[in-house]
N, C-alpha and C positions, 0 to 999 in steps of 0.2 A: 859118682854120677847119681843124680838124685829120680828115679823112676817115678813119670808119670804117667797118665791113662786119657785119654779124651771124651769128655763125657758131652753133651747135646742137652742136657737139662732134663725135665723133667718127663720131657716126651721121649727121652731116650729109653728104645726097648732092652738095655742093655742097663738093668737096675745097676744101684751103686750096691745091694747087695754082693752082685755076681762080682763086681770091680773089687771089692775087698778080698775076696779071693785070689785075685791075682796076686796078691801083695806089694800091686803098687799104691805109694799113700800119696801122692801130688795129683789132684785132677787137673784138667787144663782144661777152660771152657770159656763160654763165652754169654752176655745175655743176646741172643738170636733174638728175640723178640720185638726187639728196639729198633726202631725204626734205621738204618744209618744217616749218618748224621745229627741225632740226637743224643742230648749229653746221657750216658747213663747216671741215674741216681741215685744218691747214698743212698736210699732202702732198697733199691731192689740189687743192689752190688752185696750188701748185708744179708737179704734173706738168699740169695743163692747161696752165698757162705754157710749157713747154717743149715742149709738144706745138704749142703755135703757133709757140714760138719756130723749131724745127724740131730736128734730132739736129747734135751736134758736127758741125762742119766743113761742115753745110751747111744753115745758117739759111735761114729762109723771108723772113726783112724783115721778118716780123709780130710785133705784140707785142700783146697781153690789153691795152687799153686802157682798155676802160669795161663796171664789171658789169652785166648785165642778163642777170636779174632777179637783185635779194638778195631771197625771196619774203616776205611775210609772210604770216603765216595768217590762217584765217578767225578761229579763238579770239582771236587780236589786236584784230582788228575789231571780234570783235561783244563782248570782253571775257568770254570763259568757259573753261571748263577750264585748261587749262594755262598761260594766255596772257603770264603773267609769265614763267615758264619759257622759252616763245619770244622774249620779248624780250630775256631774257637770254642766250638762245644767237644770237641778231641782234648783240645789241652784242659776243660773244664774237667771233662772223664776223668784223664791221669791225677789229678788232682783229690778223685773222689776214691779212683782208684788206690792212691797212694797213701787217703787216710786212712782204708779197710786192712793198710799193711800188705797188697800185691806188689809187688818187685818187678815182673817178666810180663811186658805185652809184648806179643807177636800181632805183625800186621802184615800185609802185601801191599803193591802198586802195582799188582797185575788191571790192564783195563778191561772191563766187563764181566769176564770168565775168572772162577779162582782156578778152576781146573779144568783139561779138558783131555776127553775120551771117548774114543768109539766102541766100549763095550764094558760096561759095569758087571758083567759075570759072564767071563771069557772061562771056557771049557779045560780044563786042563787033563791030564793022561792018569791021573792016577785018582782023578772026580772032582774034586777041590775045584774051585773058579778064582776066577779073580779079574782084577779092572785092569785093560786094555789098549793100547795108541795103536790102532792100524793105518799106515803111510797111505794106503790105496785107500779105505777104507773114508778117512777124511776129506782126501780129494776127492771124492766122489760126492761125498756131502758140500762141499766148498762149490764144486762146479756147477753138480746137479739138481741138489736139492735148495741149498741157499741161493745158487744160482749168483753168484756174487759177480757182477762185471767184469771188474780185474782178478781175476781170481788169475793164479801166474803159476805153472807146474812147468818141472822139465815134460819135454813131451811124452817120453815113454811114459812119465806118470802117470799124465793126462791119458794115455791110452790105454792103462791097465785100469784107472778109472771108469773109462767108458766101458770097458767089456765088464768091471765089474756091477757095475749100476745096471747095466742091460741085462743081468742076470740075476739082480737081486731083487728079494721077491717083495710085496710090498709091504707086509709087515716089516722084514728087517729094515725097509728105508721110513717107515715110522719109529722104529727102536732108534736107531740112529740117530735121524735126527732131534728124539727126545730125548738122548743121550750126548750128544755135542752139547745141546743147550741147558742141560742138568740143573744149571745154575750154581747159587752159593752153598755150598756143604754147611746145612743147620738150617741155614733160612727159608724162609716162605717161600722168596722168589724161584719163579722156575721159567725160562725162557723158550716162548715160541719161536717157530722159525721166523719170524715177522718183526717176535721182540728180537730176537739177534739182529736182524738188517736194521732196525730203530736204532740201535745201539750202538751199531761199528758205524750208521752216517753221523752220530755223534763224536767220533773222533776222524772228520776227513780235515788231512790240514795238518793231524799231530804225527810228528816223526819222532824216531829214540830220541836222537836228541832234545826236543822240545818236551819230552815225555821225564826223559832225567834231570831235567832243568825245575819242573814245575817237583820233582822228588825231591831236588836239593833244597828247594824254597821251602816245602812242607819240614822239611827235619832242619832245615835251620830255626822254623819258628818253636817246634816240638822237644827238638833235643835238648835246648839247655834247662826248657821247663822241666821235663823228665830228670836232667844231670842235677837236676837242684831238688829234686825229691825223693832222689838215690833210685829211680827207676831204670830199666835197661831195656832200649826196646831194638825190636830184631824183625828185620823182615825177612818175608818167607821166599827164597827164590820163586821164579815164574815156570810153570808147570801146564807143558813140557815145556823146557826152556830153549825155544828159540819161536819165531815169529809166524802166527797164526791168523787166516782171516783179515790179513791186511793191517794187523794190528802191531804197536812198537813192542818190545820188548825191551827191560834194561835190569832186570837183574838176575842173566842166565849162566854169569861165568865168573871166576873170578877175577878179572877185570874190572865188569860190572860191581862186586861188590868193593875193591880198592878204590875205586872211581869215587863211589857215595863216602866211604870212609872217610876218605882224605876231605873230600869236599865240605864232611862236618865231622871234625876233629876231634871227636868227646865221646868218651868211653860208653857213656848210654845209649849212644849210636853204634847198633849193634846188627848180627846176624844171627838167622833162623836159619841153621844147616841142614839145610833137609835131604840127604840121600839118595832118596829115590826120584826128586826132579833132579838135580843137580845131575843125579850118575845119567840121566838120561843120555845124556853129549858123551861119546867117548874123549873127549878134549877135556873135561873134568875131571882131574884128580885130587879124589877127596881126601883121603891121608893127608896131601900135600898143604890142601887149602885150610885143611883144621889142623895143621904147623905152622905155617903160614897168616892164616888170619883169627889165632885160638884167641890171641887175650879180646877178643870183641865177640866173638860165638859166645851167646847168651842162651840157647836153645837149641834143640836136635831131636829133627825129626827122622827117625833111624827106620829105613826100608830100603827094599833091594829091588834092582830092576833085572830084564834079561831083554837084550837087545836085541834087532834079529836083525841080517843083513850087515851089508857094511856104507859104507859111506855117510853122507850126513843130508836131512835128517834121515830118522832109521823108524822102523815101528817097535815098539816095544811091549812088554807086559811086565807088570808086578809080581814077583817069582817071592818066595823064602825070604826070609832077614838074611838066612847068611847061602843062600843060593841064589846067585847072581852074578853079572859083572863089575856092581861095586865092594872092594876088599875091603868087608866088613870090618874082618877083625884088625886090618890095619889101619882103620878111622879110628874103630874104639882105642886102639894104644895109642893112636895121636892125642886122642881124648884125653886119655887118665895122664898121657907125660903133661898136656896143657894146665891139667889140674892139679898135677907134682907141682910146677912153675908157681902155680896161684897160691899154694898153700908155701910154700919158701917166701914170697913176698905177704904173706899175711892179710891175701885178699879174704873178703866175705862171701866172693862168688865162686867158688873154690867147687865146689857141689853143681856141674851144669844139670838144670833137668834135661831129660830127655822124656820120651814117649814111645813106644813101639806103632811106626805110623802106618798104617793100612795095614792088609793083611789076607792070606787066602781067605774067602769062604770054606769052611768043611762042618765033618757030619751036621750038625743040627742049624749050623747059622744061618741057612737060605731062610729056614723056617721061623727065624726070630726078626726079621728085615730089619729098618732101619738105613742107616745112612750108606750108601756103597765104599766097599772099601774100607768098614770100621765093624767086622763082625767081632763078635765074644770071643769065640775058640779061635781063631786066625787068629786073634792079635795074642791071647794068651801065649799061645804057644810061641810067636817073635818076641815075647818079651821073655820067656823061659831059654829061647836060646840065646839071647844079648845077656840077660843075664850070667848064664855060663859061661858066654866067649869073657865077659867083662870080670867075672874070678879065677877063671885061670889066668888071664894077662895079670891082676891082680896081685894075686900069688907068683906069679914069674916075676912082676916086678919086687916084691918085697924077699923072695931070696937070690935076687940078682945081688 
């Protein structure tokens, strides 16, 4: 498993100094800057490379490993305006991307939101914070504050909503709903409550279905350009994965990702396994799905959730890499048996990266900000414990 680190560019408060320390060498990043929908271009794909690599004579170790994000737009998704145009400056990317020598983009087809949450530094018992899904928490934003017509709850929901809204004070219903609308992780955009209602009546009319239909049309045009320039590209499940604000969802289960596979049949049509949405759903079993669907996992986003409640959906929080309800160390052994397989057939992609994704806040990182859910010392220390689950399986498997 090839250890990577997520870096934000330039503005990231989280120097690539400190990242060298971690000892991971694959940054994974992306140029945020770029408008989406516009092609990125060979020099500015070239000076970020260089900017990790470090200046003549005194490299960092690091090298631009895997992109995240190559964005797609909404026009893509929902198929309007320009949406040919972007796809054509997408496949123009990969192209530019491919001559700098990058391998791994990661993408999403989430519409609007990449993520969503109702508390970017949720308290935890022993001091540490961390980011947050409260079931009540959002119906309260959905009903009260968005105010969304069809907004649809079972009713006790709606009724723990009401008492909690009537009780909540009015800063926390500004944190809120400036945290629903958080926007893209890295980018500029940050969405008002007004931009959100602008944006979900931009898909009235699209359903899952119509929603996975316009994803098969995009990776049929994408994938074989990718498969003809040895690229492997992988989307990021949807987070949380199941259906929000009225909006479709289509790739929250493994279903969802069988469905896309089959329907474009080529190994650069890939998946971004990401842990910590995915375990969201107790119906997802991750071990199984990275057995199941290893030789196309191309990337792995490694965090852990802790679910609270039972039934579905549930509220959750972002717990430990390996404290949680998803069994860490039984993904990573699915991991390295995938990668036994690859390395017997004499594949090149034998090495998945991975990243250690989110991570608590503690001691010093409130103090360092930056993006939520991507401090210094919180992820250090997940990627120190995946590290150790992933050598002792290691060594168990080399004297089994």
């Amino acid at each position: 498993m090839q250890e990577g680190w997520r870096w934000f560019g330039p503005q990231d408060p989280v120097r690539l100094e400190a990242v060298r320390q971690t000892g991971a060498k694959a940054i994974v990043s992306a140029l945020h800057h770029i408008p989406t929908g516009d092609v990125w271009p060979r020099a500015q794909i070239a000076a970020r490379q260089a900017l990790i690599a470090g200046p003549e004579g005194g490299p960092t170790g690091l090298h631009w490993g895997v992109v995240e994000s190559l964005p797609v737009s909404e026009d893509i998704k929902r198929q309007t305006g320009d949406w040919r145009a972007h796809i054509a400056n997408w496949i123009q990317s990969l192209h530019h991307l491919a001559d700098a020598g990058l391998k791994v983009i990661c993408y999403n087809f989430m519409p609007v939101l990449d993520w969503t949450r109702t508390h970017i530094d949720y308290a935890l018992a022993d001091g540490s914070s961390c980011m947050r899904f409260d079931l009540v928490d959002f119906a309260a934003y959905d009903l009260f504050i968005l105010r969304r017509p069809d907004a649809d709850f079972a009713p006790e929901l709606m009724q723990a909503a009401q008492a909690r809204f009537t009780d909540m004070p009015d800063a926390r219903r500004s944190e809120l709903a400036r945290t629903v609308g958080y926007g893209l992780p890295g980018a500029a955009e940050a969405l008002t409550v007004d931009g959100v209602r602008d944006c979900l009546s931009l898909y009235r009319g699209i359903d899952a279905q119509r929603l996975r239909a316009h994803l098969v049309d995009f990776l049929e045009q994408v994938a074989p350009v990718a498969q003809e320039l040895g690229l492997r590209l992988c989307c990021h499940p949807d987070d949380p994965p199941f259906p929000l604000l009225g909006l479709p969802r289509v790739m929250s289960t493994e279903a969802d990702y069988a469905a896309i596979l089959d329907a474009v049949d080529l190994p650069a049509n890939g998946v971004t396994l990401c842990s910590g949405s995915l375990g969201a759903r107790p119906d997802n079993d991750l071990p199984g799905m990275m057995a199941r669907l290893g030789d196309r996992v191309h990337f792995l986003h490694l965090r852990n959730v802790r679910r609270e409640g039972r039934g579905w959906p549930v509220s959750f929080y972002e717990s430990g890499h390996l404290d949680g309800d998803v069994d860490m160390v039984a993904l990573l052994g699915a991991v390295l048996q995938q990668e036994a397989r690859r390395r017997a057939l004499g594949r090149s992609d034998d090495n998945i990266p991975f990243r250690p994704d989110h991570g608590l806040h503690m001691t010093d990182d409130r103090s360092r900000g930056g993006q939520p859910g991507y401090p210094l010392v919180g992820r250090h220390v997940g990627l120190a414990e995946l590290r150790g689950a992933i050598a002792v399986l290691s060594r168990a498997g080399a004297l089994a």
